[in-house]
C-alpha positions in Angstrom: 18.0 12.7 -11.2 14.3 13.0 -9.3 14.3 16.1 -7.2 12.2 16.1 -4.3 10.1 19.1 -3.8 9.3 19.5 0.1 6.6 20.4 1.4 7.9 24.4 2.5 8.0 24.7 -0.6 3.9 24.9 -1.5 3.4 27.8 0.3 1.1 27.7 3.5 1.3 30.8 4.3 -1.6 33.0 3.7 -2.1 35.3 0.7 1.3 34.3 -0.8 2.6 32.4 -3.8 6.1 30.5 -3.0 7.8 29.6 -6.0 10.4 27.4 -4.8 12.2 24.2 -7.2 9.4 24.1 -9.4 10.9 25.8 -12.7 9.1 27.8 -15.5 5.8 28.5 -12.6 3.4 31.3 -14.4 2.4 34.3 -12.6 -1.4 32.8 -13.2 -2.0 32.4 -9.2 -5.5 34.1 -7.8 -7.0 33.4 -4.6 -10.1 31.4 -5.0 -13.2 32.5 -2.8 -16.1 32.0 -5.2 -18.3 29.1 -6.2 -15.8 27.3 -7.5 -13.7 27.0 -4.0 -12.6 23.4 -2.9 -16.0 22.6 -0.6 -13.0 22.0 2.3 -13.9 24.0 5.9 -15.5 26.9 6.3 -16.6 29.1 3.6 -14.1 32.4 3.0 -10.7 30.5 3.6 -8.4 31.4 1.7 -7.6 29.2 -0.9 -4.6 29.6 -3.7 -4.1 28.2 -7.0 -0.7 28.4 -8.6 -0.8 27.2 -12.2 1.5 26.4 -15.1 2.0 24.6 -18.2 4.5 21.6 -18.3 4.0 20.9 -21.7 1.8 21.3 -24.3 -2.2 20.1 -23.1 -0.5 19.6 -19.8 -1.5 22.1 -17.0 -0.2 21.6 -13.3 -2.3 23.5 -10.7 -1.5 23.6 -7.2 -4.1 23.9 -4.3 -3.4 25.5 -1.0 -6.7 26.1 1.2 -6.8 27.1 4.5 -4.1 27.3 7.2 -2.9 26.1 10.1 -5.9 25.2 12.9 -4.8 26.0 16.3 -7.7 24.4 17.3 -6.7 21.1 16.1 -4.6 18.8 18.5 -2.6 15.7 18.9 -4.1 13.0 20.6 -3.8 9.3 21.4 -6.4 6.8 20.0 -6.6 4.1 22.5 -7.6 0.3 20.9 -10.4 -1.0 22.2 -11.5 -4.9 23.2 -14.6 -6.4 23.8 -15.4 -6.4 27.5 -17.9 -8.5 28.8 -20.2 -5.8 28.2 -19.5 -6.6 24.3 -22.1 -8.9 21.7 -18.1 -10.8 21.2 -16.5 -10.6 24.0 -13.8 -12.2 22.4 -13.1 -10.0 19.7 -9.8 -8.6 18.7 -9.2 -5.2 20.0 -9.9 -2.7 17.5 -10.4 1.6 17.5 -14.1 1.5 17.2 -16.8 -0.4 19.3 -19.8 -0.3 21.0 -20.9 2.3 23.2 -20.8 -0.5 26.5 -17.5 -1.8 25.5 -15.8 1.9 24.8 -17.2 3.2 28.4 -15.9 0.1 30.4 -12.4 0.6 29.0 -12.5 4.2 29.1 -13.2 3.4 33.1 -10.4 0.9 33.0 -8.2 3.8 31.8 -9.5 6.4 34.3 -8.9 3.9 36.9 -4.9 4.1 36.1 -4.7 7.5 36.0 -5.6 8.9 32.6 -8.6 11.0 31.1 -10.2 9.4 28.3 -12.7 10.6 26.5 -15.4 8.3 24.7 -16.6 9.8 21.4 -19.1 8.5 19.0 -18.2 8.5 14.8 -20.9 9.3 12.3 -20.6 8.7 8.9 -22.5 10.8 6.1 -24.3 8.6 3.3 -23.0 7.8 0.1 -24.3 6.2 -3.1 -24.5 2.5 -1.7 -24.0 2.7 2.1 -26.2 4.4 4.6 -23.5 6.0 6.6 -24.8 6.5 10.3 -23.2 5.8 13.8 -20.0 3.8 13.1 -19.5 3.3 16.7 -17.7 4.7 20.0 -13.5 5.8 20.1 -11.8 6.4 23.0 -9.2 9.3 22.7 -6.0 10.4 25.6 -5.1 13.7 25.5 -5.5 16.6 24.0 -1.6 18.0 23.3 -0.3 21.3 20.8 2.5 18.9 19.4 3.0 15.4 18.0 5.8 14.5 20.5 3.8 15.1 23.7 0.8 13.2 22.5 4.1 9.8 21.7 4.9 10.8 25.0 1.7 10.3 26.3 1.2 6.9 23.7 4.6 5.6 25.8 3.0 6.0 29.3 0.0 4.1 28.0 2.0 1.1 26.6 4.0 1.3 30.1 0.3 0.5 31.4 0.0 -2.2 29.3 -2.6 -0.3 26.8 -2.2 -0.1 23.1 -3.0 3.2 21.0 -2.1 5.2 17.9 -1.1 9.2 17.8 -3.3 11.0 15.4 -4.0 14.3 14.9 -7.9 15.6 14.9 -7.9 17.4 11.7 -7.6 14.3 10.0 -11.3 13.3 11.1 -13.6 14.2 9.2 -15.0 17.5 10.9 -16.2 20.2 8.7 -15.0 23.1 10.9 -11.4 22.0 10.4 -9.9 24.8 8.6 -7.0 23.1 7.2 -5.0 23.0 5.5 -5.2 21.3 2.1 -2.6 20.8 -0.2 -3.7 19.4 -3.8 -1.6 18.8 -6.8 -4.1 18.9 -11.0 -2.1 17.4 -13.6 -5.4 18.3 -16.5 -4.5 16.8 -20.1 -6.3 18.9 -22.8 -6.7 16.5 -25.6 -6.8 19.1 -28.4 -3.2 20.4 -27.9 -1.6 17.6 -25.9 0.8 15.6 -28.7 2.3 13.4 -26.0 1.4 10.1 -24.5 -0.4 9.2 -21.9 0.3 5.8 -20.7 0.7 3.0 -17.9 3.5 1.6 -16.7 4.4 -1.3 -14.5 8.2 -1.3 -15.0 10.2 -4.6 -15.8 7.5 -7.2 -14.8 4.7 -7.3 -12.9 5.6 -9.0 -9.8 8.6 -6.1 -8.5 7.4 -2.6 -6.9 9.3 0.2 -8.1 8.6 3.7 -6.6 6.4 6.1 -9.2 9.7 8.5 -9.3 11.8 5.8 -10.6 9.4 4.4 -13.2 8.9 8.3 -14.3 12.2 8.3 -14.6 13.1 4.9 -16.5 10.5 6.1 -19.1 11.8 9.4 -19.4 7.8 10.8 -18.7 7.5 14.9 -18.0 4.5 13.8 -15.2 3.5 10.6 -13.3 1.1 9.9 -10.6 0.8 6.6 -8.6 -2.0 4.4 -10.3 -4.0 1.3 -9.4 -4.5 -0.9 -6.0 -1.6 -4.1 -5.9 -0.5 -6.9 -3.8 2.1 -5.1 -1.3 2.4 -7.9 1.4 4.3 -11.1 -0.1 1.4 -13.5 2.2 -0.7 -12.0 0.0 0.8 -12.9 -3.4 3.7 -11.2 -5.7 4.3 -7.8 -4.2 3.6 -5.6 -7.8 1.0 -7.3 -9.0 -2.2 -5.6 -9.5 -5.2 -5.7 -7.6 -7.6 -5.6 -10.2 -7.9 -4.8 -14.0 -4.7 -4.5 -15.8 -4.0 -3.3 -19.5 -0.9 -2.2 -20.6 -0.6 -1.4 -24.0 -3.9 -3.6 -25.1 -2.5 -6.4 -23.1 -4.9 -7.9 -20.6 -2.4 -8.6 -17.9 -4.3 -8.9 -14.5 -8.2 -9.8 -14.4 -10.4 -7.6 -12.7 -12.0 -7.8 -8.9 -15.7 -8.8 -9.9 -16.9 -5.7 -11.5 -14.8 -2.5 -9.7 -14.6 0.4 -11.6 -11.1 1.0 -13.8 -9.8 3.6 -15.4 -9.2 3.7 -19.1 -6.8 5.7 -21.2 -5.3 6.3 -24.4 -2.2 7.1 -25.9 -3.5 10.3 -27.2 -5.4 11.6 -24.5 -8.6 11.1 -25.6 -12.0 9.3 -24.8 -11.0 9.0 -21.3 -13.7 6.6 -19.4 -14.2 4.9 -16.0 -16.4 1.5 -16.5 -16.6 -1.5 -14.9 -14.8 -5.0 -16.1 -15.4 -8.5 -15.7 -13.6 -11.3 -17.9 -13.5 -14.7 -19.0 -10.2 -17.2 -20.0 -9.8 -20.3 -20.9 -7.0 -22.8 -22.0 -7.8 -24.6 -25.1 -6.5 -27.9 -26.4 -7.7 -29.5 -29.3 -11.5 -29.6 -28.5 -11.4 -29.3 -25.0 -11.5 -25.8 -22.7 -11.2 -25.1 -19.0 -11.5 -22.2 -17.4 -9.1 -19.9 -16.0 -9.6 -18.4 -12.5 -6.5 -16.3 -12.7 -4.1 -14.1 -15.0 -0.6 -14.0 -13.7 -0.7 -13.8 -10.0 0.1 -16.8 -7.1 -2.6 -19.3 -7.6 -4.8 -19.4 -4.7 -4.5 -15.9 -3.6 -7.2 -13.7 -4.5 -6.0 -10.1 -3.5 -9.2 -7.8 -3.1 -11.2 -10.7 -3.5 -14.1 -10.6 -6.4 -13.5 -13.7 -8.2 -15.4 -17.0 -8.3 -18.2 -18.9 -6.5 -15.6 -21.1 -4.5 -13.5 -18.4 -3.4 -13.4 -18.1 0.4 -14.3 -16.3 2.1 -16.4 -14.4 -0.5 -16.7 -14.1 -4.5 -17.4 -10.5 -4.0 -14.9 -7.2 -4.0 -13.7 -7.0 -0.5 -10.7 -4.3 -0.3 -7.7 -5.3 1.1 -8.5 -8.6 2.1 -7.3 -11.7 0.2 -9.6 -14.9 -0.2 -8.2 -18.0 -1.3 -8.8 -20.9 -3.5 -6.8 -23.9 -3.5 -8.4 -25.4 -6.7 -7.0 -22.9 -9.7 -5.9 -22.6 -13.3 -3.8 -19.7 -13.4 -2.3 -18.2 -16.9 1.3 -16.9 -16.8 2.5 -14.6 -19.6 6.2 -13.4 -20.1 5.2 -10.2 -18.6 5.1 -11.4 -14.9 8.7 -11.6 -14.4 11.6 -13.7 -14.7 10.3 -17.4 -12.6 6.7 -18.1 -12.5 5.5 -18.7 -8.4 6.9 -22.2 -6.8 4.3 -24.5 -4.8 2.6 -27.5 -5.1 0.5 -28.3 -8.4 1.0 -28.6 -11.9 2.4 -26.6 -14.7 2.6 -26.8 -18.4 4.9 -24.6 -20.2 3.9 -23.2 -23.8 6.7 -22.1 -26.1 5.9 -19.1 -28.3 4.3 -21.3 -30.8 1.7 -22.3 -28.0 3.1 -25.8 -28.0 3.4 -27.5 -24.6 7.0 -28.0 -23.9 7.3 -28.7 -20.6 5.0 -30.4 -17.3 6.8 -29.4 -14.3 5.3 -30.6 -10.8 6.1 -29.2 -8.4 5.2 -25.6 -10.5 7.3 -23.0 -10.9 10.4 -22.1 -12.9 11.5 -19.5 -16.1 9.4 -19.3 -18.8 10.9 -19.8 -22.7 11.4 -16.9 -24.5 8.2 -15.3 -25.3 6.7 -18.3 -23.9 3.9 -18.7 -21.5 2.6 -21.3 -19.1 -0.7 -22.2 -17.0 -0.4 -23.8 -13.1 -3.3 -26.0 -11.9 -3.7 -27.0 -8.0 -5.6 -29.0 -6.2 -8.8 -30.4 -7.9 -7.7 -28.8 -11.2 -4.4 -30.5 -11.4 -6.2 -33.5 -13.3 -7.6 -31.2 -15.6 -4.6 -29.8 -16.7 -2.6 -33.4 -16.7 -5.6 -34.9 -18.8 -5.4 -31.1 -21.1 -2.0 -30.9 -21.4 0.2 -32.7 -23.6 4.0 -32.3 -24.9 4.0 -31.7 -28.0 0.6 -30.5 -28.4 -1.2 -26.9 -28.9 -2.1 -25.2 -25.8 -4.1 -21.9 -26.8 -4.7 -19.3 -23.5 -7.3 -17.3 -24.2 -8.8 -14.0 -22.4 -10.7 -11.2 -22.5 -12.4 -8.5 -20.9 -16.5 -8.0 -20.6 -18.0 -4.9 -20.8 -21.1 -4.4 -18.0 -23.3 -5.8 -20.6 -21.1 -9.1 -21.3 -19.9 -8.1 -24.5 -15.8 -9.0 -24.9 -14.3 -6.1 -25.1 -10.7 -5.8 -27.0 -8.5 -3.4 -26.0 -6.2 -2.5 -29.0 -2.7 -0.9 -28.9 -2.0 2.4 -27.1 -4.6 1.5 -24.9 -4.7 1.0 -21.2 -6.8 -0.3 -18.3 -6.1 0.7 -14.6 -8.2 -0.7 -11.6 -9.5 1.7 -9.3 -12.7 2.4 -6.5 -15.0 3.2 -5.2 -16.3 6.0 -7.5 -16.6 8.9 -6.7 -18.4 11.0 -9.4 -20.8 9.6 -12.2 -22.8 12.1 -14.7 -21.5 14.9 -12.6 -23.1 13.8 -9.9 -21.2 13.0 -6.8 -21.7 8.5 -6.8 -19.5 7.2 -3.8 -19.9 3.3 -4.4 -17.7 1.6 -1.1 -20.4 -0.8 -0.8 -19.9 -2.1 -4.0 -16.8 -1.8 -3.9 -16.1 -3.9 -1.0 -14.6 -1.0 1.1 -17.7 -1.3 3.9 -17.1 -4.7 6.3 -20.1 -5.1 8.3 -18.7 -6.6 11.1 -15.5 -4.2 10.8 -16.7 -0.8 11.0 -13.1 0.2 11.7 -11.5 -0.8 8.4 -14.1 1.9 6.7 -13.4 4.5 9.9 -9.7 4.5 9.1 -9.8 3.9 5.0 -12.9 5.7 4.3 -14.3 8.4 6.7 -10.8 9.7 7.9 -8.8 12.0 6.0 -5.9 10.3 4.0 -3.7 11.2 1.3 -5.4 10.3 -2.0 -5.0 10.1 -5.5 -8.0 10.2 -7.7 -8.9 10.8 -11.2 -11.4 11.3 -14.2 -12.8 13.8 -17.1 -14.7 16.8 -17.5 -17.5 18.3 -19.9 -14.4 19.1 -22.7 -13.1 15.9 -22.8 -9.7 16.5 -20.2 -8.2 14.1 -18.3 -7.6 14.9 -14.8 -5.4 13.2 -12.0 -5.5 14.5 -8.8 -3.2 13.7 -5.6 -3.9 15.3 -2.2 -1.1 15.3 0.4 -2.3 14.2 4.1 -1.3 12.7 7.2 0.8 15.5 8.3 -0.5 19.4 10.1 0.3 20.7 7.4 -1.8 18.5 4.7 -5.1 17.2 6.3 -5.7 15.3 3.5 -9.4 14.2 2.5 -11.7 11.3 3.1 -13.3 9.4 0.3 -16.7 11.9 0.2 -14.6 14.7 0.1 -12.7 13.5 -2.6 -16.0 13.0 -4.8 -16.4 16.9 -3.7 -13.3 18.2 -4.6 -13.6 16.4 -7.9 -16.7 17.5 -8.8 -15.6 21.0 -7.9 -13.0 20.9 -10.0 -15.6 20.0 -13.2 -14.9 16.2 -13.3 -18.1 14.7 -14.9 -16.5 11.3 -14.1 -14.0 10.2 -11.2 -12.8 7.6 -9.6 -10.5 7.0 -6.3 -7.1 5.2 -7.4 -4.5 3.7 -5.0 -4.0 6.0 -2.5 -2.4 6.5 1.5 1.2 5.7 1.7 1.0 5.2 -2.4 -0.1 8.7 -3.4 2.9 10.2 -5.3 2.6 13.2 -8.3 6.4 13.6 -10.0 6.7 16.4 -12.5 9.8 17.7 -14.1 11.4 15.2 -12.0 10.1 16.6 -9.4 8.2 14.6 -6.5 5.8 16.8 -5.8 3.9 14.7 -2.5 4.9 14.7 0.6 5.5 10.8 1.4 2.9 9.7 4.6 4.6 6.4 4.7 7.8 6.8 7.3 10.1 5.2 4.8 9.8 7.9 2.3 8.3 7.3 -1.5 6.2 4.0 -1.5 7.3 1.9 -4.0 4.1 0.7 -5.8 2.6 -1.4 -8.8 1.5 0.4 -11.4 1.9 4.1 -12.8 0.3 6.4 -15.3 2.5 8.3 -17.2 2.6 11.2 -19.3 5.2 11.2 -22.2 7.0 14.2 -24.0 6.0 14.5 -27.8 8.1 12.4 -30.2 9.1 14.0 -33.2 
């Protein structure tokens, strides 16, 4: 049974330790004021760390720093459009704009009867993205509780304006004085006699909430892992986003060179690097090339594949570029029916033998079986390829940054991740990169970016530990962090390597059966693609 550990129970209050559901905690706790502080706020808050050992290698700390800011309010972000006063008049309204277009509204709103205020967002620089002026908000409001500020959200829809409620301590303002709530899972190698491993549950196509597959595999500890499709438009909900290895199965090709995570049964050699691959099916003497590895041909979730791809071939996050010419590989792992649609589809038995052409695709696969799906312009390659009867070999593989195929062996697994946060202990924020900064969107990296959210992050230090890291937000009473803060916090914590895994609504840490997060999403736990888990020793 998963327990849910609220969040009264992690202790807000100044100068105290409250041990509440979470069994066996040490008396280790110490307030932390020295160098080695989260770099959150001020300097001199009080910070508290609580930790104990859940098994073996496997420490949980927990991070309390700072307190409640009265000066931190509720307040309504209005959306803003255009104007005439904008370079695109016609675009679609959105929270950040240019300073014309943010003043005319904000006089349109003054007009009927409210007080905006027009603010301009500043970014710091990272690793690959100059940071500067983002552009102009305009704010309602200024209210001491979340309910006045709806209230206030309600008489602006009755004036036919749109806006969100948000709470000021989740910009990105240093003088916010919290507080922070942050969760260490650190997995010492040279006593840990576990497992550490990923998870994806059934098949890859379903999302099952990180409590659930925690508690399916029996693990003592599990924390929400990489980016996945979570809007059906955008392919099979559970598939991920990126790299996948489970076991030493390549199960889901990377986006174009982001950064993954990489594990091992036994805790050890830890590494974040970055991915590309190469398939192909094979028949007789004759190869094409794969574009895909068990998602829904012509969706591209996060972008980063090939040339064709529209509208880009590089990492864009959270958008999905299409393709209607593909030659997509299914394996038995991606669930029970392999997507419908127009195209082609050869089914392999487990022998690699064709067994089947189905057009349209789409159907069960045989029993350890696989199958490939061609569309558009590469249906004729597949129909001239594929032949009943005949050997059908699906080959992939993963490239290391230097284009060496890289073969990931049993116990071994591959999670997708970004941006990076620290590289040679050095803080390295790669968004850029990454695909996190839109240039004509300056909002997306506002809101998923330089805004505080709940994240989960992880990586290694000088000894060799594994660390995974959640931080609750989105709440007063967990402000969360943005992306450079993360790279902060990890650093602080003696990461020599990290790098930012799936995080908002997704960020969930479970230990002793215990959810440990507070959920940001309204429904409660996200359900979500991918887990890491870390298993009890097996005698």
């Amino acid at each position: 049974m998963i327990k849910r550990l609220c969040g009264a129970g992690l202790a807000l209050a100044v100068g105290v330790v409250v041990m509440v559901n979470v069994p066996s905690l040490q008396a280790s706790s110490a307030a932390n004021q020295g160098e080695n502080a989260l770099p959150l706020g001020p300097s001199g808050l009080k910070e508290i760390r609580t930790t104990r050992t859940v098994q073996p290698g496997v420490t949980l700390t927990r991070i309390v720093r700072g307190a409640k800011d009265p000066a931190l309010r509720w307040t309504v972000e209005v959306a803003v459009p255009g104007g005439h006063t904008s370079p695109d008049p016609d675009a679609p309204p959105t929270v950040l704009k240019d300073r014309p277009s943010a003043d005319e509204w904000a006089g349109d709103l003054e007009r009927d009867g409210f007080r905006p205020r027009v603010e301009q967002v500043t970014t710091p620089e990272v690793a690959d993205y100059a940071g500067g002026t983002l552009g102009w908000r305009v704010r309602v409001g200024s209210f001491g509780s979340q309910s006045a500020a709806k209230s206030e959200r309600a008489r602006l829809k009755a004036a036919g304006y749109t806006g969100t409620v948000v709470y000021t301590g989740w910009d990105s303002d240093v003088t916010a004085e919290g507080p922070w709530r942050l969760d260490v899972l650190t997995i010492d190698p040279s006593r840990f006699r576990g497992s550490l491993r990923a998870s994806y549950g059934a098949d890859l196509e379903n999302i099952e909430t990180t409590s659930e597959l925690a508690e399916e595999a029996g693990a003592v500890a599990a924390v929400n892992a990489g980016y996945f499709v979570f809007d059906p438009d955008a392919g099979a909900p559970g598939d991920p986003a990126g790299t996948g290895v489970y076991d030493g199965r390549l199960l889901s090709e990377p986006v174009g060179g982001r950064p993954s995570l990489v594990v091992h049964a036994d805790g050890r050699g830890t590494e974040i690097t970055r991915y590309t691959w190469e398939g192909h099916a094979v028949g007789g003497d004759t190869s094409l090339r794969l574009t895909g590895l068990n998602r829904v041909p012509g969706l591209i979730r996060n972008c980063g594949g090939f040339a064709d791809d529209t509208p880009t071939s590089l990492p864009l996050h959270d958008v999905t570029c299409t393709n209607d010419d593909e030659l997509v590989a299914f394996t038995p792992h991606y669930g029970q029916r392999t997507p419908e649609g127009e195209g082609l589809e050869a089914v392999l038995d487990a022998e690699d033998r064709v067994v089947e052409l189905r057009s349209p695709r789409g159907g069960p696969l045989p029993e350890d079986g696989s199958s490939v799906q061609a569309t558009g312009r590469r249906v004729a390659e597949l129909t001239d390829l594929a032949v009943i009867g005949e050997s059908l070999r699906l080959e992939t593989a993963l490239l290391d940054p230097r284009g060496r195929r890289v073969e990931p062996v049993p116990g071994t697994d591959v999670l997708n991740g970004g941006p990076e946060l620290v590289r040679g202990g050095r803080i390295h924020v790669t968004p850029a990169t990454d695909g996190m900064v839109r240039r004509d969107d300056p909002s997306f990296y506002y809101g998923w970016a330089h805004k505080r959210n709940p994240r989960t992050f992880a990586g290694t230090d000088a000894d060799g530990r594994t660390v995974l890291v959640t931080a609750h937000g989105r709440t007063a009473d967990a402000l969360g962090l943005s992306v450079l803060e993360s790279a902060e916090v990890a650093r602080t914590l003696g990461l020599r390597e990290a790098l930012s895994l799936d995080g908002g609504g997704s960020t969930t840490m479970v230990v002793d059966g215990a959810v440990l997060t507070t959920p940001s999403d309204s429904t409660d736990e996200r359900s979500v693609g991918d887990v890491l888990l870390i298993m009890p020793r097996r005698d």
